[in-house]
N, C-alpha and C positions, 0 to 999 in steps of 0.2 A: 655624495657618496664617498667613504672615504677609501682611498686608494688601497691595490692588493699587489704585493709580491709579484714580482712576476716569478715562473718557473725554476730559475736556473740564479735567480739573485740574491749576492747576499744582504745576509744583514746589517751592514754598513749602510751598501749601495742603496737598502729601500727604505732607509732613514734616512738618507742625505736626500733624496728625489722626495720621499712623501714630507719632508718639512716644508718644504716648498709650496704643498699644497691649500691652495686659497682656502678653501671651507673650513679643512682643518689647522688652520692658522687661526681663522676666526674662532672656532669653537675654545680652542687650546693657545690662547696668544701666549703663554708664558711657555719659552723657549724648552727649558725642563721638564717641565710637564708634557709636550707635545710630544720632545723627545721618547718620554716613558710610553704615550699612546701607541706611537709608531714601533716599542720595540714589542708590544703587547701583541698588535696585530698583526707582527710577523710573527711573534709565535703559534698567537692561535692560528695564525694559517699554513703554516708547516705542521703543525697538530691534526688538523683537518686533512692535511694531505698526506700523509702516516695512515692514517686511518683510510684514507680511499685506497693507498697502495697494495694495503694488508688483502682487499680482493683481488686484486692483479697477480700478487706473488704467490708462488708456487707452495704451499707446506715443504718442506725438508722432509726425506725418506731416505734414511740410508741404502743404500744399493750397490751390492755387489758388484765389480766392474770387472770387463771384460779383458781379452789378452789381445784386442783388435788394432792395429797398428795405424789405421787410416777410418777415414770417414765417409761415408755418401748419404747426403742430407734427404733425399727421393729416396731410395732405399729404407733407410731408419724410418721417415714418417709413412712409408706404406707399410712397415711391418706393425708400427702404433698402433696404424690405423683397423689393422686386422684382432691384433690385438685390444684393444677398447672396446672394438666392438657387441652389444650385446642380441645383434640379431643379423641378420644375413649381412650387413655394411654398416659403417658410420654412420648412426644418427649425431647428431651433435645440436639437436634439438631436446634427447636425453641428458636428463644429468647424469645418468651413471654412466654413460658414453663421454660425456665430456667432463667428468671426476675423474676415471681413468687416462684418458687420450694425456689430460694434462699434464699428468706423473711424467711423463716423458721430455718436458719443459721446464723453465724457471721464472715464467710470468704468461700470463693470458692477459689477455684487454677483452674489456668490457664482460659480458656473459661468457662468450668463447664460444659461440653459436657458427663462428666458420672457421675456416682453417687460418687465415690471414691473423685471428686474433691471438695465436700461439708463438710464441716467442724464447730463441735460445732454445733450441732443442740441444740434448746432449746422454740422450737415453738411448737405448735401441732393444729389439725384443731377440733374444740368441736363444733357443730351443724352448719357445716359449714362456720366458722369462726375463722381465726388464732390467734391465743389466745399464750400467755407466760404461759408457765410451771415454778414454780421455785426450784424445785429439779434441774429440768436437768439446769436453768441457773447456780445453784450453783455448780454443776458439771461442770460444762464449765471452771465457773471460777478457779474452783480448776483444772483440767486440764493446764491452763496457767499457774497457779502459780504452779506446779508440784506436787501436792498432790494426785493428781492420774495417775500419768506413762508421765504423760506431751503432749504434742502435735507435728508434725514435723512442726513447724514455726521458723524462723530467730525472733531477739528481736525485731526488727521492725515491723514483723506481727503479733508476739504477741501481741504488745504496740497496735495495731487497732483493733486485734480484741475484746481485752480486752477493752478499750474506747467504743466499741458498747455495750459490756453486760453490764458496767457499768453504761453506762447511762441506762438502763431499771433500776437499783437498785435508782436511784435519779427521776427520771420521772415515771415509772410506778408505784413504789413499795413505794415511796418515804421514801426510805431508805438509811441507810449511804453506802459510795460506799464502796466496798473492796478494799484492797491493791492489789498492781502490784509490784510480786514480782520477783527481778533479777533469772535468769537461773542459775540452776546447771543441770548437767545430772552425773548420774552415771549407770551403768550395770552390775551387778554380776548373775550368772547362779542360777539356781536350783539346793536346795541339796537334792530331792527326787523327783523321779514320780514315781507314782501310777496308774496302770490302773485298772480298775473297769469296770462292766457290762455297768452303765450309765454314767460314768462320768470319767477324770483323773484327779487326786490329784497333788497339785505338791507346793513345800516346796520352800523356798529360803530367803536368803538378801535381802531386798529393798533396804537399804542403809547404808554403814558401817563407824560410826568413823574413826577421823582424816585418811581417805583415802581420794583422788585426784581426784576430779572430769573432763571429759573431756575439760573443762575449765580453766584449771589448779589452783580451788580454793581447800582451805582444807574442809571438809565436817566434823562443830563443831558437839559432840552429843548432845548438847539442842536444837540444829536447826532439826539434825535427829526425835527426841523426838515431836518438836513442830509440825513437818511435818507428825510424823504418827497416833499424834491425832488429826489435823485438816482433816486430810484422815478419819478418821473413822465419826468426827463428820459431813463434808461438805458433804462427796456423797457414799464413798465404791464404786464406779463405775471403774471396771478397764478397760482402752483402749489396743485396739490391733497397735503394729507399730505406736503410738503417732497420729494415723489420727483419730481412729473412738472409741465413747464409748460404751461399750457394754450392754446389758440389762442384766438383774439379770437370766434370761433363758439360758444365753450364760455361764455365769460365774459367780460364785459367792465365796466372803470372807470369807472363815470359820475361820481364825485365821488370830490377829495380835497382834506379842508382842513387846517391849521392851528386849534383853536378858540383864538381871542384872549383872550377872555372865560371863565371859570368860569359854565356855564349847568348846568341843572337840567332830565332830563329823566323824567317821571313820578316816582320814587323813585330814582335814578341821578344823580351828579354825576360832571359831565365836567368834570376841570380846565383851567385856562386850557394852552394848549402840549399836549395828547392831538391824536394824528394821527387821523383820521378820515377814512374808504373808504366808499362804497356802490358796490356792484356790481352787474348783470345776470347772473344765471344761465341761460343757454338750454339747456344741456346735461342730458336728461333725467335721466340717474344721479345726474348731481350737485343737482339739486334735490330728489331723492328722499332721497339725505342730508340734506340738509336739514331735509323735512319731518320724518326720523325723528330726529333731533339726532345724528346721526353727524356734521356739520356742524355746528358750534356757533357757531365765533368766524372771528375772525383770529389769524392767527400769524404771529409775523416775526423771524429772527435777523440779528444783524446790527453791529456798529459798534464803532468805534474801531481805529482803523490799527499794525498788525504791524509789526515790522522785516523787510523786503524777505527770500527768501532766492532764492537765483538757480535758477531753471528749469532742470529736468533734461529 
């Protein structure tokens, strides 16, 4: 069988790895030639996955937006939901319930037959009419570009669904579009939790100098730096598991620094340039993660600027 791309690779990296590979060595001994096989089947398999994106991402609809200064993510999706609706609640076993519901979002997964498969919300319904928010668009977009915990999309559904919100910044807003910028991810745990009557505290890394991200890029600190003041300036909204953003009810930012200094805490060294977050958790599921380590860390994808491709 011969070998496929992974997700997030490029086309370099999955010609330098599938040369390598035995079967296709055999088939294709002459160096050249292999080379052209391998660039062939990363094309066609980014072709192919173009193609499966195009039903995840949202249509573009221009949409009047609102004069709303703030977000509430519970809020917006229970007015959706009233709104989509084509009989007494949410079917979303309907397609015209989940035609509509969608308009409200910039990607769905799979059919979109629950709630969980709705992604990037940044609509809301204001006197019975779907209207653009632009906190929450601007959270969206910081979500893709990984300013706030990042999203679970491949670079390809990121690239569509980021092309939807941006064109709302050139058509509705008529404003310059944001950048689209390359995937990092990185994971470091908490180095405190805190439980409290109403809430758990909890301390950690977002993201640490020249450390490796699961992409195997270095993580500079001006890029750390630039990523955790575009976080504070775009949204402070943090998501849970890269799918959903949470409201300021659910969790909220008490602290984000810069450490200047290389300090030392218990057995743990935090280099000088590691981005550093504490948060409040009010929301009772998600401290319940917590307490069972299904919660661990922080997680954030995110940095370094793409070349533009234009909005479909």
């Amino acid at each position: 069988m011969a070998p496929k791309p992974q997700p997030n690779e490029t086309r370099a990296k999955f010609i330098s790895r599938a040369l390598k590979d035995e079967e296709l060595a055999k088939q294709y001994p002459d160096l050249p030639g292999r080379m052209k096989v391998c660039s062939a089947i990363y094309s066609e398999t980014r072709k192919a996955e173009r193609t499966e994106v195009a039903k995840g991402a949202v249509p573009f609809k221009s949409t009047p937006w609102n004069e709303r200064k703030d977000w509430d993510f519970n809020v917006a999706v229970k007015g959706l939901s009233a709104w989509a609706k084509s009989g007494d609640k949410l079917d979303l076993s309907k397609s015209a319930d989940r035609n509509k519901y969608a308009q409200g979002f910039a990607f769905v997964w799979k059919d979109g037959e629950t709630l969980d498969d709705y992604l990037l919300p940044h609509h809301e319904v204001v006197s019975g009419k779907l209207t653009l928010n632009k906190p929450a668009l601007a959270a969206c977009i910081a979500a893709l570009n990984g300013a706030r915990g990042g999203i679970r999309l491949n670079d390809s559904q990121r690239r569509a669904a980021f092309n939807h919100l941006a064109k709302h910044y050139r058509e509705d807003l008529d404003a310059d579009m944001p950048e689209f910028k390359k995937r990092m991810e990185s994971t470091h745990r908490f180095f405190k939790v805190e439980e409290h009557p109403d809430y758990t505290f909890v301390l950690g890394p977002v993201l640490v100098p020249e450390s490796i991200d699961k992409q195997g890029d270095i993580i500079a600190a001006d890029e750390i730096e630039k990523t955790a003041h575009d976080y504070m300036e775009d949204s402070q909204r943090p998501g849970l598991m890269h799918q959903l953003m949470l409201g300021s009810r659910d969790v909220q930012v008490v602290e984000s620094y810069i450490m200047r200094d290389e300090t030392k805490v218990d057995d743990r060294v935090i280099k000088a340039g590691t981005w550093m977050v504490a948060m409040r958790i009010y929301n009772d599921d998600l401290r319940k993660m917590v307490r069972t380590s299904k919660l661990r860390g922080f997680s954030i994808g995110g940095h370094g600027v793409a070349e533009e491709e234009p909005a479909t």
